[in-house]
N, C-alpha and C positions, 0 to 999 in steps of 0.2 A: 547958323544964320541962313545957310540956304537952305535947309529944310523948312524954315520957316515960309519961307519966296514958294515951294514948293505946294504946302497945305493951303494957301492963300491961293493959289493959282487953280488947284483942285476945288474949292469951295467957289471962286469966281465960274469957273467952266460948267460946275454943274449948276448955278444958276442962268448963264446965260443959255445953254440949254432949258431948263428948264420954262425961262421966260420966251423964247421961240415956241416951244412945243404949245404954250397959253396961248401968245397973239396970234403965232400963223395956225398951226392945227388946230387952235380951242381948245385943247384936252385940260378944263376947269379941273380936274383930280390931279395935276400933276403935284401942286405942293402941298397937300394933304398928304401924297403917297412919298413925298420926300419925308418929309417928319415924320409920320410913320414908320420907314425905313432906318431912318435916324434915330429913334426911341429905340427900334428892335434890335439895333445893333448893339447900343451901348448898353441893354439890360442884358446880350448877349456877353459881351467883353466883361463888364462886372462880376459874371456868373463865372466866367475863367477865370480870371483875376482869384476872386474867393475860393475856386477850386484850386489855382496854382498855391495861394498859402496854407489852404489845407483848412480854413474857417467855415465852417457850414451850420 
């Protein structure tokens, strides 16, 4: 249960970073580059994943 409080607390923090980095600095690319980042990890972890069970 508390990791649960944990991953929710992490996905909160990096949006509200993120939505500061918009309003006060303007940086318009940041949540492009979040989803970005987010795609490339989990086609990164998938690719482990299928290498740990040996499926290719």
């Amino acid at each position: 249960m508390v990791l649960n409080y944990i991953w929710i607390a992490f996905f909160v923090v990096a949006f509200v970073i993120a939505l500061f980095r918009l309003v006060v600095m303007g940086d318009t690319e940041v949540f492009p580059e979040i989803m970005n980042s987010t795609f490339a990890s989990s086609k990164t972890a998938f690719e482990i994943s299928l290498g740990r069970k040996g499926v290719r």
